[in-house]
C-alpha positions, 0 to 999 in steps of 0.5 A: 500500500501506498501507505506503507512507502510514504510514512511520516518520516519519508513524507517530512524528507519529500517536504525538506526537498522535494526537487531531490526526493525520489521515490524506492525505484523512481527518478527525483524531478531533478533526475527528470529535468535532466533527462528531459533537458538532455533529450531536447538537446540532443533530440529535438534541437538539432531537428528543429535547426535542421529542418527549420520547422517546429516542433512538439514535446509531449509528457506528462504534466508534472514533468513538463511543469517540473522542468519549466520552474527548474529553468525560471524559477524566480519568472514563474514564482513571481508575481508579474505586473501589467 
């Protein structure tokens, strides 16, 4: 059960750092953010310069927010006026 993974003491270590948390098994989002960062830079970039067209990236919602805040955090945790 879920229950049984998530006690209280691995839920205050996902509070402390949660960007560094990864689940018995799983990827912390950080370890998400580089493999999504790396697959851009190496799949998806040279395409688009290549071929000049644009192009389209699909994952889930946490990872895809995950890696968006990972790149401008203060833009996104701000804020913004006008």
């Amino acid at each position: 059960m879920r229950s049984d993974c998530y006690t209280d003491d691995v839920m205050a270590e996902v509070v402390r750092d949660p960007a560094n948390f990864s689940p018995p098994g799983g990827e912390s989002m950080r370890d998400v953010e580089g493999r999504m960062t790396g697959f851009i830079h190496t799949q998806v970039l040279p395409r688009i310069q290549r071929d000049g067209r644009p192009g389209v990236i699909v994952s889930h919602g946490l990872a895809i927010k995950w890696s968006v805040i990972a790149r401008w955090p203060t833009r996104l945790m701000k804020p913004v006026d006008g």
